[in-house]
Structures are given as structure tokens and as C-alpha cells.
MIGU-387641 format. One line per 8 residues: their letters; for each residue x negated, y, z of C-alpha. Coordinates in steps of 0.05 Angstrom, whole numbers, padded with zeros to 5 digits. Each point is the difference from the previous one (the first is absolute). Layout:
BEGIN
A> X:Y:Z | ...
This chain:
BEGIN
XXXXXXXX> -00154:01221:00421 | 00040:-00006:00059 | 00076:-00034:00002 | 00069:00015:00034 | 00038:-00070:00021 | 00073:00007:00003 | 00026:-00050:00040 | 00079:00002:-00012
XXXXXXXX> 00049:-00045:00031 | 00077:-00008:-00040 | 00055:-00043:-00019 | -00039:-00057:-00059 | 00057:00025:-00044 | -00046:00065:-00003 | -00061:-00024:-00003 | -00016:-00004:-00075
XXXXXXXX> 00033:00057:-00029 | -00031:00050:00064 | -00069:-00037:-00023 | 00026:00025:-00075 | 00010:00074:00032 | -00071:-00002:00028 | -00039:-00018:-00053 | 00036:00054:-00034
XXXXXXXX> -00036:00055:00050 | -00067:-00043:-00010 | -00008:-00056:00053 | -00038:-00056:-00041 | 00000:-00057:00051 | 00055:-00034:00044 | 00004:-00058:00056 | 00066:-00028:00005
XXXXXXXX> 00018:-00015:00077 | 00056:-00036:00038 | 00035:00072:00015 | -00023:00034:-00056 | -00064:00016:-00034 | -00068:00038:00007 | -00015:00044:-00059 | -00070:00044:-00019
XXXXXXXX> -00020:00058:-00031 | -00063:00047:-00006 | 00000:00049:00048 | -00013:00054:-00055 | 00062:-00012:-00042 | 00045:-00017:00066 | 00054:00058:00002 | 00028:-00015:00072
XXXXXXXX> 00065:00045:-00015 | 00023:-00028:-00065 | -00008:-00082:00027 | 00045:00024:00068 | 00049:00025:-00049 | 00004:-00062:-00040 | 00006:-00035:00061 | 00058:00041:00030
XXXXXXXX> 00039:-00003:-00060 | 00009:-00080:00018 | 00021:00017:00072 | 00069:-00005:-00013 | -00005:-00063:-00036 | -00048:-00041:00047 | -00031:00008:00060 | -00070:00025:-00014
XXXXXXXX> -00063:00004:00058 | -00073:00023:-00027 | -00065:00025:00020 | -00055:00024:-00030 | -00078:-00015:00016 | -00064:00015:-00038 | -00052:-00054:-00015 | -00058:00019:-00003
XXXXXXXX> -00042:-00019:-00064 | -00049:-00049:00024 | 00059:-00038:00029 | 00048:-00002:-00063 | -00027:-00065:-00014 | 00005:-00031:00061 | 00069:00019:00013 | 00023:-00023:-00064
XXXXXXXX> -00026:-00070:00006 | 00025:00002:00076 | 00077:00012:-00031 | -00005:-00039:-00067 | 00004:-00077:00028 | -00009:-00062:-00037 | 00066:-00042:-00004 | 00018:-00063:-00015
XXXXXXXX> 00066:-00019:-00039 | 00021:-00070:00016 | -00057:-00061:-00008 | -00030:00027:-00060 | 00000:00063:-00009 | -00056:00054:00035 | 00001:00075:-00023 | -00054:00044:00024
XXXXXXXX> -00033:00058:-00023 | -00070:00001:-00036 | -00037:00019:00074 | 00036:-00061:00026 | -00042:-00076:00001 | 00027:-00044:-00058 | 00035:-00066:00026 | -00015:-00050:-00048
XXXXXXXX> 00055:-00048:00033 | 00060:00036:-00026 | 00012:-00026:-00069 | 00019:00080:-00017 | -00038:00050:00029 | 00027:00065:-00025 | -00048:00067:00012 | 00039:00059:00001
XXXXXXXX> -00010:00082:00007 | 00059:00021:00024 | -00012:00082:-00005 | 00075:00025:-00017 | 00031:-00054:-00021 | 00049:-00045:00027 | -00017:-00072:00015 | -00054:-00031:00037
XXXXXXXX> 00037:-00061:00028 | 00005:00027:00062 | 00076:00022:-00008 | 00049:-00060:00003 | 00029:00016:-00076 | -00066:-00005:-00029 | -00021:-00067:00043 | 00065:-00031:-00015
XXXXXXXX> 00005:00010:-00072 | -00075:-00033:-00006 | 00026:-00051:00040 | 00064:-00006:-00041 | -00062:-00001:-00061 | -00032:-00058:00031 | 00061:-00046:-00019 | 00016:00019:-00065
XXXXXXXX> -00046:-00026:-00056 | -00039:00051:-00039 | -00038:-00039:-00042 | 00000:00032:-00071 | 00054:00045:00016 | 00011:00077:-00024 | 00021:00043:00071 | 00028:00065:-00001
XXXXXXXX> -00022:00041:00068 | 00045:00059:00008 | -00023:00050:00043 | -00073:-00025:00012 | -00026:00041:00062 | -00077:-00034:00002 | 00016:-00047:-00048 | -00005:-00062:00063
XXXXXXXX> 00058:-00039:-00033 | -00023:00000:-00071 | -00072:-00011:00026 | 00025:-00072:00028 | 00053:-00009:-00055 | -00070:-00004:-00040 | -00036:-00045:00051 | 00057:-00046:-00009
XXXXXXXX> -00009:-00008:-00068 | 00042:00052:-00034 | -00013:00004:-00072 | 00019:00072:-00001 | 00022:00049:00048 | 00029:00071:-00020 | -00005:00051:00056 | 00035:00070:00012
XXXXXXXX> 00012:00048:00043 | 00019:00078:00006 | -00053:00027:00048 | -00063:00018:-00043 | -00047:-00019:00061 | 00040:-00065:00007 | -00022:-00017:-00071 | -00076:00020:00009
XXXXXXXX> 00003:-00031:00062 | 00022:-00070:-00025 | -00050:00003:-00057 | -00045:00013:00054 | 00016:-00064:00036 | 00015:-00044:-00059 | -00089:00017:-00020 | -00008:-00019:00080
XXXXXXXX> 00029:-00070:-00012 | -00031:-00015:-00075 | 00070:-00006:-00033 | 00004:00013:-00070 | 00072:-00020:-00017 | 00046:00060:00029 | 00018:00065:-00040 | 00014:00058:00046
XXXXXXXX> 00034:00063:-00031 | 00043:00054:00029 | 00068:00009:00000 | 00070:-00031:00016 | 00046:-00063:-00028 | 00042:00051:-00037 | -00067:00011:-00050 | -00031:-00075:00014
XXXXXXXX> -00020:-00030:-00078 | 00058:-00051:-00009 | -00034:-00076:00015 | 00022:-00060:00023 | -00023:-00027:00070 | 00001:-00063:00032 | -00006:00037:00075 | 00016:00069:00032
XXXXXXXX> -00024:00036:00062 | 00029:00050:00031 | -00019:00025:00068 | 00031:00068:-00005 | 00067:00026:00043 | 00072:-00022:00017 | 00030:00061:-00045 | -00052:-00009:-00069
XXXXXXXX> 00015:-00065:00015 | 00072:00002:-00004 | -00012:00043:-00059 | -00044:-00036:-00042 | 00008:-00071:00005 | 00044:00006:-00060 | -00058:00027:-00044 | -00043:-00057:00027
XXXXXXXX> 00047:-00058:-00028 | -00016:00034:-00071 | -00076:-00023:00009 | 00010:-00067:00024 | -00001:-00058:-00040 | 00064:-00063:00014 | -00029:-00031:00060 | -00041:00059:00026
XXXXXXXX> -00013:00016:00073 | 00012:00071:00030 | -00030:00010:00067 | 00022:00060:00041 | -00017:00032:00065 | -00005:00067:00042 | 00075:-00006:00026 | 00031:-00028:00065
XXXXXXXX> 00032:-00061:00015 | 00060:00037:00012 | -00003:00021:-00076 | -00016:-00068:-00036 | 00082:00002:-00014 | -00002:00062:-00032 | -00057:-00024:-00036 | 00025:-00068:-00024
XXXXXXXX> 00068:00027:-00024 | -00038:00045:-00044 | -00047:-00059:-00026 | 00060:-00043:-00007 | 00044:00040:-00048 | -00065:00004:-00048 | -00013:-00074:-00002 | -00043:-00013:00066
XXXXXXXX> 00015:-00062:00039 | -00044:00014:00071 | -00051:-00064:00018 | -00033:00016:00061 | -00006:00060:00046 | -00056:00018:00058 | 00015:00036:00059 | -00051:00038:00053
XXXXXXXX> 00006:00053:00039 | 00077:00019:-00025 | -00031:00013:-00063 | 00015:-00051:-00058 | -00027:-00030:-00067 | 00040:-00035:-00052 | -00002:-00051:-00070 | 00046:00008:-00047
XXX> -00001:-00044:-00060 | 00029:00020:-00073 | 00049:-00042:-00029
């Protein structure tokens, strides 16, 4: 079969929930870029009309450039492995897809098939909360992951010795994507299900991630503090810098006291600790 590439350039605000919207009319794998993103679909299924209208109703919220081109089917491989680069995340961490070469030298090497899902590492909220994983001990702790994506950050939270790791997420293909990746990397310690906080089984956990949006954010960092144990960690991320107030002031009338933050690129990760 033959493939369309959409290659759309908008505000990063946009980028997820317009990568939401298209897998909704049936594109099945996406590139994230520096303006933007690339995103694919067979040519059979591609309905030019309703994707233009999806696109136009954003118009007035962000500015929005795309173009359409058809790959040919003895190419689709090549130009996925073309897009889809290996990264590396600090000193010790390499992510890569399974067409990639393995490097051994990276004490985690994380293999991961992005399809719909958000989070490959290549965005700076996903590298900076691994990075902001990277100094926080694991070792026989129980992590929540809220809002999964490809399951990247419970993948490492299990590399660094995670006892347990609970994953969710709302997306359907998110979850059978991350189950998908979590096989790729041989973990056997991370639950995946579907669905939201509000419906999460009531645990106690020692760490939280949560790579999602300024606004759920905002939202929901109040039903985080009733998963995490006296002395917990909550990591967030997929905000500004120019938000981490807004964010804090929230975490701080729950119990939060902020530890460290990471900046790159305007956008921002932070620790908060419980209690």
C-alpha cells in the first residue's frame, strides 16, 4: 500500500492534541519536528477533505502551514527510518527504535515504537523528565505514570530499578502502543490500562510522572497528592517556563514543596516533593 505524509508546521501548544485529531481520521504514525510534526496515513483510507477541515478549524487558534505528499510503498520504510532518529538523553541514556544499532555504552538503552503516541525523547518534556528520573532513586519504588504516551518514562522508571510501575492513559492506541514498547525492552514490572486519575485503583506511590499539559496539569495535581505516599516525588512537565508559577501555587496549597526544575527550549520540567 501506498502512504500520504502530512507534513504540518504549528504553535508546540498544538501539537499533541492536532496529533489526537488525526489519529481520529486514521493516520497511524507521526514524526515530531522542531516546527511541527510529519504524520502518515494509507492512501486508501486518506479523506483529503475531512483532514483540511480539521485543520482549519485550528486556524484561528494557531498558525497552521501543511502539505501533503504520497510515498510510495517501497519507500515507506526508508522514509520512516530517515525521520525517526536515535537520541541521546544526557550521558546515559540512548533511545532508538528497533531498526536503529544498539549502543551498549549507555547504561539505558531504551527501544521505542513511537506510532501515535506521544514521547520518544525527542521533545524537551519527555527528555527532561528522564533526566529529572536519572536523579531520583528508584530502587524498589512503586511509580504512578499518568498519561503514558509510549510508555518511555515507565520503561526507564523500570530500568532504574522500580519495583512497580502503574501506567495509564486515555488514548486506546497510546495504551497498545506502550505495551508494545514495554515487550521491545523485556520489562515485566509495568501495568498499562486505560483510562484517567479520576478512575485510577486507589494505591500508594513512592513517585509520579506526569508529562501531560499546563491546564490537566493545573487540574489534576490535586488528585495526584491522593496517590502519593509522605515523602513522595511528583514530576511534571509539558508547560512553559512562563507557567511553572501557576503550576507551583497549585502544588503548594496541596502539600508540594518544589526541589528542582529543568528548563530548555522555554519549555520547563519540575519536582515537587510531598510533605
Amino acid at each position: 500500500m501506498d502512504y500520504i505524509e502530512l507534513t504540518l508546521q504549528a504553535d508546540a501548544d498544538f501539537v499533541e492534541i492536532l496529533m489526537a485529531e488525526l489519529a481520529e481520521l486514521g493516520f497511524e504514525s507521526f514524526v515530531e519536528t522542531e516546527d511541527g510534526l510529519e504524520a502518515y496515513i494509507q492512501e486508501e483510507i486518506f479523506n483529503d477533505m475531512a483532514v483540511k477541515q480539521m485543520l482549519e478549524s485550528y486556524a484561528a487558534r494557531t498558525g497552521i502551514s501543511y502539505q501533503f505528499k504520497k510515498i510510495v510503498r517501497q519507500n515507506w520504510n526508508a522514509e520512516w527510518e530517515k525521520n525517526f532518529q536515535p537520541i541521546q538523553i544526557g550521558e546515559q541514556i540512548f533511545v532508538r527504535a528497533d531498526f536503529h544499532e544498539p549502543r551498549p555504552g549507555f547504561p539505558y538503552e531504551i527501544i521505542i515504537t513511537p506510532k501515535m503516541s506521544f514521547g520518544t525523547g525527542h521533545h524537551e518534556t519527555t527528555s527532561m523528565v528522564m533526566e529529572h528520573q536519572l536523579n531520583i532513586d528508584h530502587t524498589g519504588k512503586k511509580v504512578l505514570d499518568v498519561g503514558t504516551g509510549t510508555g518511555i518514562l515507565a520503561v526507564l522508571a523500570s530500568k532504574l530499578q522500580a519495583s512497580h510501575i502503574s501506567a495509564f492513559d486515555i488514548d486506546e492506541w497510546s495504551v497498545e502502543n506502550t505495551i508494545e514498547n514495554i515487550r521491545l525492552n523485556n520489562v515485566t514490572n509495568v501495568s498499562v490500562r486505560q483510562g484517567t486519575i479520576e478512575d485510577q485503583p486507589q494505591d500508594v506511590y513512592e513517585i509520579v510522572l506526569a508529562n501531560i499539559n499546563r491546564n490537566i496539569l493545573i487540574s489534576q495535581i490535586p488528585a495526584y497528592v491522593k496517590f502519593m505516599a509522605p515523602g513522595a516525588e511528583l514530576i511534571v512537565s509539558g508547560f512553559y517556563e512562563k507557567d511553572i508559577a501557576d503550576i507551583q501555587t497549585v502544588a503548594e496549597s496541596v502539600g508540594l514543596k518544589k526541589l528542582a526544575h529543568l528548563s530548555k527550549n522555554n519549555w520547563a520540567a519540575v519536582v515537587f516533593k510531598y510533605k
